[in-house]
N, CA, C and O of each residue as an XYZ file, in Angstrom:
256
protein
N       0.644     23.800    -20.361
C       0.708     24.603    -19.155
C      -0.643     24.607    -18.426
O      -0.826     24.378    -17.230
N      -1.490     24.886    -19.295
C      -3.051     24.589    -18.573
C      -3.178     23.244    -17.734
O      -3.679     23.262    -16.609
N      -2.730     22.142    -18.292
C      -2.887     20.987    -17.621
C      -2.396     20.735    -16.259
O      -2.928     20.094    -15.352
N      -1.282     21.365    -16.291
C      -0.138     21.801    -15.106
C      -0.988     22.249    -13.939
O      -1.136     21.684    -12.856
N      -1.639     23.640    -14.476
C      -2.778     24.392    -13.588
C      -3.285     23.251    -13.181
O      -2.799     22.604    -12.253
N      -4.065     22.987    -13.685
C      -5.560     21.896    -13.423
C      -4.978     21.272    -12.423
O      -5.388     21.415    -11.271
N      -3.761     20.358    -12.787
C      -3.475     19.335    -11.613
C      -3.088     19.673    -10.358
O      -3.290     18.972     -9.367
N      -2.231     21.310    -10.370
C      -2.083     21.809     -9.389
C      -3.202     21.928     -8.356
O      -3.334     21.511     -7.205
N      -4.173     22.853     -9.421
C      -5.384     23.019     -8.668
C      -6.306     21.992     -7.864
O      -6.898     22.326     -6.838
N      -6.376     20.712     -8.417
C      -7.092     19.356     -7.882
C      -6.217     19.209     -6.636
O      -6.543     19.639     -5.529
N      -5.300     18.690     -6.855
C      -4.245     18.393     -5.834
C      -4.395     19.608     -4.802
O      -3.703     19.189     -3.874
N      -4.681     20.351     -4.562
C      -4.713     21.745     -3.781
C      -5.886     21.096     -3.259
O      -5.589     20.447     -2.256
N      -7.059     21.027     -3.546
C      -8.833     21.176     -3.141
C      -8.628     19.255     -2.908
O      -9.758     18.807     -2.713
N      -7.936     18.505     -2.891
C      -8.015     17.067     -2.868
C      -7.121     17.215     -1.863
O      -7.100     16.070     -1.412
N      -6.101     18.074     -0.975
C      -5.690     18.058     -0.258
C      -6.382     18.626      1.162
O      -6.242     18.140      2.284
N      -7.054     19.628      0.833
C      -8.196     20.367      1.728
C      -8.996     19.819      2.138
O      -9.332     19.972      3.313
N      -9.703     18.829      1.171
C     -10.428     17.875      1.783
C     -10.196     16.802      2.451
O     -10.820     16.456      3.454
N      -8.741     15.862      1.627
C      -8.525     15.425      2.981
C      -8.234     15.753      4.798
O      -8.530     15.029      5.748
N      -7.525     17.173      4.798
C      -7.583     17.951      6.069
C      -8.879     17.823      6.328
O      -9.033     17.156      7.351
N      -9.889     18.174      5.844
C     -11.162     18.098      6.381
C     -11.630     16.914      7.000
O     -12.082     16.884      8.144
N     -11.513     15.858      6.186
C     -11.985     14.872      6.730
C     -11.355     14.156      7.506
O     -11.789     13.081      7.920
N      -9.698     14.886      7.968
C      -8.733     13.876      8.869
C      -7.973     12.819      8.781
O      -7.298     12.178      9.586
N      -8.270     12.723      7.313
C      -7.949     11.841      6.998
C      -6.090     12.039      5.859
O      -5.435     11.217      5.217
N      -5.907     13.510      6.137
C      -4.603     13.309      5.322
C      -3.499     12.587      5.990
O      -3.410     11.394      5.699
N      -3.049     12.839      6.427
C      -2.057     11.477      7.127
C      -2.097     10.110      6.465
O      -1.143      9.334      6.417
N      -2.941      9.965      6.114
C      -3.152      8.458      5.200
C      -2.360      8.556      3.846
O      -1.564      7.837      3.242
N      -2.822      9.517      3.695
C      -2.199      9.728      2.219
C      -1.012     10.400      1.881
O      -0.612     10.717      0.761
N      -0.571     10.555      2.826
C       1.166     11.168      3.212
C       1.589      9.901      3.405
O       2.396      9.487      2.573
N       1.248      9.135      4.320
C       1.994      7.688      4.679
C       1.777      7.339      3.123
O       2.859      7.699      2.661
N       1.182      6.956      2.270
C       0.513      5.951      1.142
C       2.334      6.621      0.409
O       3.295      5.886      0.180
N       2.293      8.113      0.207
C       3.262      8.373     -0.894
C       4.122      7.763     -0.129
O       4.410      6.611     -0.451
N       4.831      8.416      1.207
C       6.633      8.489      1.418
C       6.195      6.884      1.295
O       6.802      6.527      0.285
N       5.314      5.506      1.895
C       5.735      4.203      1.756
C       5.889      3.786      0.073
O       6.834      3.076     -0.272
N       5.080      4.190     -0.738
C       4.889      3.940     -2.006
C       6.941      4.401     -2.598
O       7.650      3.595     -3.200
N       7.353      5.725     -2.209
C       8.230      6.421     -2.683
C       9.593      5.859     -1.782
O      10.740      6.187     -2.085
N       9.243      4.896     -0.546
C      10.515      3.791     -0.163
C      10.616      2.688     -1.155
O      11.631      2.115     -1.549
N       9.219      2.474     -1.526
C       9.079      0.770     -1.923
C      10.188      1.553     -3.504
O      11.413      1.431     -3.511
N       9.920      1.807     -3.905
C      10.292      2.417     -5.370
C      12.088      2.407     -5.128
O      12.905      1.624     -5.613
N      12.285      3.415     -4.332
C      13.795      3.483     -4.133
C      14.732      2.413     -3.816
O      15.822      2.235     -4.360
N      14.080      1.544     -2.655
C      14.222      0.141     -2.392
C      14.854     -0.957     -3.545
O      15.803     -1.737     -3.627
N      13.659     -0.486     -4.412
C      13.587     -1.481     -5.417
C      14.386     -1.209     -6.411
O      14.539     -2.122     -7.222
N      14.950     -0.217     -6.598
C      16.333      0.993     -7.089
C      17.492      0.495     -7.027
O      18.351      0.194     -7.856
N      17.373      0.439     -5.657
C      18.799      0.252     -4.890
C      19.139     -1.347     -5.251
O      20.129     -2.063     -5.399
N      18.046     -1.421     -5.285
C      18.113     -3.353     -5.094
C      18.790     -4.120     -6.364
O      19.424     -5.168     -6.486
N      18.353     -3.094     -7.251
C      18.284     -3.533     -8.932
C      19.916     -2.641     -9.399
O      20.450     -2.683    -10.508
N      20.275     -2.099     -8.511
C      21.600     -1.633     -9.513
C      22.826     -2.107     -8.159
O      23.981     -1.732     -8.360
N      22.621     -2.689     -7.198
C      23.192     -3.405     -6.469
C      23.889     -1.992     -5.097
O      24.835     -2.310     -4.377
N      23.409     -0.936     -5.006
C      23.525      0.279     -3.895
C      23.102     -0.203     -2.722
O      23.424      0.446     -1.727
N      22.470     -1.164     -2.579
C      21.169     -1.391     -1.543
C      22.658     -1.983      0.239
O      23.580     -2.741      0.539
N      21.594     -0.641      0.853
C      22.564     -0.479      2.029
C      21.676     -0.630      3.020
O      20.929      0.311      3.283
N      21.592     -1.964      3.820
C      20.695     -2.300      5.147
C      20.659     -0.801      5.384
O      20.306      0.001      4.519
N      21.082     -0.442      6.724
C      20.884      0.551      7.699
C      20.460      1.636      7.128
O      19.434      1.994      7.705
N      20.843      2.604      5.957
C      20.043      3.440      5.199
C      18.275      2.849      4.829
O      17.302      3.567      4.596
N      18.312      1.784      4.867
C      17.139      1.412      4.310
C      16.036      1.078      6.068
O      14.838      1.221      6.310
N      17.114      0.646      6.844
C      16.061      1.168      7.896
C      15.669      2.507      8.601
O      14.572      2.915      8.981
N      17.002      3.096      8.656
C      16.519      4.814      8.913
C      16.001      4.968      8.039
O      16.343      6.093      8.404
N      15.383      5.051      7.013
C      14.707      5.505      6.455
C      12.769      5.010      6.677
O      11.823      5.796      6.726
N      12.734      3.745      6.752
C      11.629      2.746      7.027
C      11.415      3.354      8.532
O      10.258      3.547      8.906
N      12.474      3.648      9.373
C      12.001      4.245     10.833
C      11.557      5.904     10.985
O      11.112      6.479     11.978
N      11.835      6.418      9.688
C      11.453      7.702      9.721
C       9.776      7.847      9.405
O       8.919      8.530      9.966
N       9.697      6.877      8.233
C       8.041      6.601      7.570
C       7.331      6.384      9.054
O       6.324      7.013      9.379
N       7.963      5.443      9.888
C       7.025      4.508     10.591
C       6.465      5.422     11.860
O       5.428      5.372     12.522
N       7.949      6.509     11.896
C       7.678      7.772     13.063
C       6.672      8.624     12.872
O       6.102      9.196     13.800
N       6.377      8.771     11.626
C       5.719     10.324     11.233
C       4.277      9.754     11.473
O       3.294     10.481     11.328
């Protein structure tokens, strides 16, 4: 449970700072693209994989 804390807590003060430096947006894009590529590769591998879901979705990343 302590560990839990900790990571919470980093992730909290590693988020602040990126606001600070302007730079969070980078690292919002990095997850949701990191967290398409993953699902993508999901879909791909158990045979779900549906064009048009996979571009609304790629057009939502590309909007934000």
């Amino acid at each position: 449970m302590q560990l839990l804390e900790a990571l919470k807590s980093c992730c909290y003060f590693n988020s602040q700072f990126l606001e600070q430096e302007g730079i969070r947006h980078m690292l919002e894009f990095f997850l949701a693209a990191d967290n398409f590529q993953c699902h993508l590769k999901s879909e791909l591998e158990t045979g779900q994989y549906n064009a048009q879901y996979a571009l609304d979705d790629a057009m939502i990343i590309y909007d934000k």
